[in-house]
N, C-alpha and C positions, 0 to 999 in steps of 0.2 A: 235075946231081945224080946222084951213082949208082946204079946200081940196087938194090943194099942199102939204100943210105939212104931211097929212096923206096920201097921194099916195106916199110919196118919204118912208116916212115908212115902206109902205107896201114890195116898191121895195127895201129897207135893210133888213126886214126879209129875199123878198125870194135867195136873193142872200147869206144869211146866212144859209138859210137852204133848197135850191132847192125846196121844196115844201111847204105849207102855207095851213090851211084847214081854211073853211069861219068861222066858228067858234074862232077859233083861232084868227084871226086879228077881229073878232066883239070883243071882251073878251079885248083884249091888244088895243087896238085903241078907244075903249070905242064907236063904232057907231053900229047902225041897222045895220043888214041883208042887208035890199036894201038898205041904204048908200054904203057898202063894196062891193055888187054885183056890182053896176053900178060904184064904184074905178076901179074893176079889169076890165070892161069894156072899161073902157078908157085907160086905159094901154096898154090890149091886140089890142084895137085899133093903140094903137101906136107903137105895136111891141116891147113891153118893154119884158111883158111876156106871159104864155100862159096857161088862163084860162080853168080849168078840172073841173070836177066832184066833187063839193063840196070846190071847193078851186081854186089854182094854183100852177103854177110850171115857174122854171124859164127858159129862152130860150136860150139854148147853143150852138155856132155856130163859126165852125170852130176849134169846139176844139181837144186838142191833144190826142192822141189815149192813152188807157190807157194799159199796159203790163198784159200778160195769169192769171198773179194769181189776179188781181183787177177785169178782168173781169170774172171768176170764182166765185166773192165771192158773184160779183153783183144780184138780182134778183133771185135766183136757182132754188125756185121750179116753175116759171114762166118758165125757162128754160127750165125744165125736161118735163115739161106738152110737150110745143111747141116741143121739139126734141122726144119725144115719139110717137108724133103723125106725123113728118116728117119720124119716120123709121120706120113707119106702110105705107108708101106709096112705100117703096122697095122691089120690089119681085125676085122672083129666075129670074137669066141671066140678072136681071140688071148689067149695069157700069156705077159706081155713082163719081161724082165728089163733094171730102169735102174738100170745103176751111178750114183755117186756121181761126180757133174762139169759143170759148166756147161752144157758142149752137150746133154746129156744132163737137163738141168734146165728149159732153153730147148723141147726136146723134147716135154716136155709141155703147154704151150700153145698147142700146136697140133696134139697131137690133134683126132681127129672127136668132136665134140659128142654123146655122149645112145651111143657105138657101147658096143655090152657087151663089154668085154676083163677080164683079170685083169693086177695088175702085184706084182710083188715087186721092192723097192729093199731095198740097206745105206742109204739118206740120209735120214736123219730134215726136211731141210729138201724130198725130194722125195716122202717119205711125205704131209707136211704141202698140195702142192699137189696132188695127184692125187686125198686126198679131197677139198681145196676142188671139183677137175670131177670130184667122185662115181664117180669108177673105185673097184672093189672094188682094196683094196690090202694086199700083206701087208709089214709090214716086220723085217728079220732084226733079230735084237736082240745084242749084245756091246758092246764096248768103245768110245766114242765117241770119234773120231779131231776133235778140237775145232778142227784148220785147215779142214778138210775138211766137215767132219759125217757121217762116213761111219761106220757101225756096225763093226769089223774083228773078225779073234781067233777061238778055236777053237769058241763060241758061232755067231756066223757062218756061218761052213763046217760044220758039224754042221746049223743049220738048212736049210741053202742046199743038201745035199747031195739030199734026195729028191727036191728038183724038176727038170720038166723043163717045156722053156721052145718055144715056135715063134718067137720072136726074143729076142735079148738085144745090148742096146744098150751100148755100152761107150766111156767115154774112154782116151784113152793122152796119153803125155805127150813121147814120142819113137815116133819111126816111121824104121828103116831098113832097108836090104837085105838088110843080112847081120844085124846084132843083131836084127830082127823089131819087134814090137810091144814098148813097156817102159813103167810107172813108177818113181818111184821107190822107194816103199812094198811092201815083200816082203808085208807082211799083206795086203794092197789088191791086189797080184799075186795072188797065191793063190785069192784071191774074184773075179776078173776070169778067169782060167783054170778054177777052177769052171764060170763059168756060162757062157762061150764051151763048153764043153764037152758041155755038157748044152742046149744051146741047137740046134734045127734049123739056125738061121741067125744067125749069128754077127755083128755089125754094130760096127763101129768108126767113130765121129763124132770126126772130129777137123781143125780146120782147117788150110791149106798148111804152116804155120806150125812146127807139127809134124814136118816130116817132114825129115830127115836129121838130127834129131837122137836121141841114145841115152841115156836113165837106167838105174837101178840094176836092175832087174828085170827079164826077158822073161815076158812074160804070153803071147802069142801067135805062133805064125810067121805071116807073111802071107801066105802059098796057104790058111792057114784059117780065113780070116776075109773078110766084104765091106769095104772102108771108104768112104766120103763124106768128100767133104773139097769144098773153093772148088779155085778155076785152080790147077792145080801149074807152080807156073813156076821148075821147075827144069832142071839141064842132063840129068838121066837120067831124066827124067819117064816116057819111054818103059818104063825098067826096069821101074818098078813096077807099070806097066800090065801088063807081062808076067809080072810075078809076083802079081799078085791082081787081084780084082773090085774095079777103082777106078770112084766115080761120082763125078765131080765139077758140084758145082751153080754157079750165078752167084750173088750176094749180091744 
């Protein structure tokens, strides 16, 4: 087989299936190991895709945001880990800011029982569990983003603008080196750079999954922000460690 013909192969599996283990394309493409290795090489050099840990994965950029129940179902117990250990960093007389987003939704379940904080969300679905465990809660009020439930609009940011926060908790929806933090949503930017802003400490909950990819918006650089994520098993892992406060937990 040529090498053209089996790179383009390769690059229909993973658009078929977002991920490809090295295996798997040595097995169906019929080549070595280091045939296949130095395939994805040349790919990831060309920004086709983006070579992981025993395999690859595809490179998604710019894509459209997915609504609360798809991202719910995505990843979970990578979720639960990361927001478990995001509400082990909240102590009594905090006032914490929760964006609108799964991890970030998950996050509150596992707060400390009976601890006295303040919380201000845009998420009417996160406003709704925060009083169920009796935290005082305030929630911004505008325009109801209906994939999402996220409050958005100049309502918003006018509320959101006096406060100031000792943590603010935030999803993203891409995470790279050079683009920064991004979603797709400019309103939903806006309100996420608000309160990273106004925030002591800044905190980005976002699992591996996340990260090399890029949407429409930059909300954040990463030297200004902490993030939490699960194992980065990527090949520039290290970079980002050099460029921000990564924690990473186990699921």
């Amino acid at each position: 087989m040529l090498t053209e013909e089996r790179q383009q192969q390769i690059l229909q599996l993973i658009q078929e299936k977002n991920i490809v283990k090295l295996q798997e394309l040595t097995q169906k493409l019929d080549a070595s190991e280091s045939t296949i290795r130095r395939d994805l090489q040349d790919l990831e050099d060309q920004h086709l895709l983006l070579r992981i840990h025993g395999g690859a994965k595809k490179i998604q950029r710019f894509m459209l945001e997915p609504d609360m129940q798809q991202k719910t179902s995505e990843h979970p117990s990578e979720k639960r880990a990361i927001a478990a250990y995001g509400a082990s960093l909240v102590h009594a007389e905090d006032v914490i800011y929760l964006d609108a987003g799964s991890t970030t939704l998950e996050l509150i379940d596992h707060l400390p029982r009976g601890i006295q904080i303040k919380a201000v969300t845009n998420s009417v679905q996160h406003a709704a569990r925060l009083i169920e465990r009796q935290i005082e809660t305030i929630i911004l009020g505008g325009n109801i983003k209906l994939s999402t439930q996220a409050t958005l609009g100049y309502t918003a940011i006018q509320q959101l603008e006096p406060f100031r926060f000792t943590k603010a908790f935030l999803g993203a929806n891409g995470i790279e080196l050079t683009a920064g933090i991004t979603t797709p949503d400019p309103d939903e930017a806006l309100l996420k750079k608000t309160a990273a802003r106004q925030a002591d400490m800044a905190i980005v909950l976002a699992d591996a999954s996340k990260f090399e990819q890029i949407t429409f918006t930059k909300f954040a650089a990463l030297r200004d922000v902490m993030i939490i994520t699960d194992a980065l098993d990527l090949q520039n892992a290290q970079a980002y460690h050099e460029e921000t406060s990564i924690t990473e937990v186990m699921k």
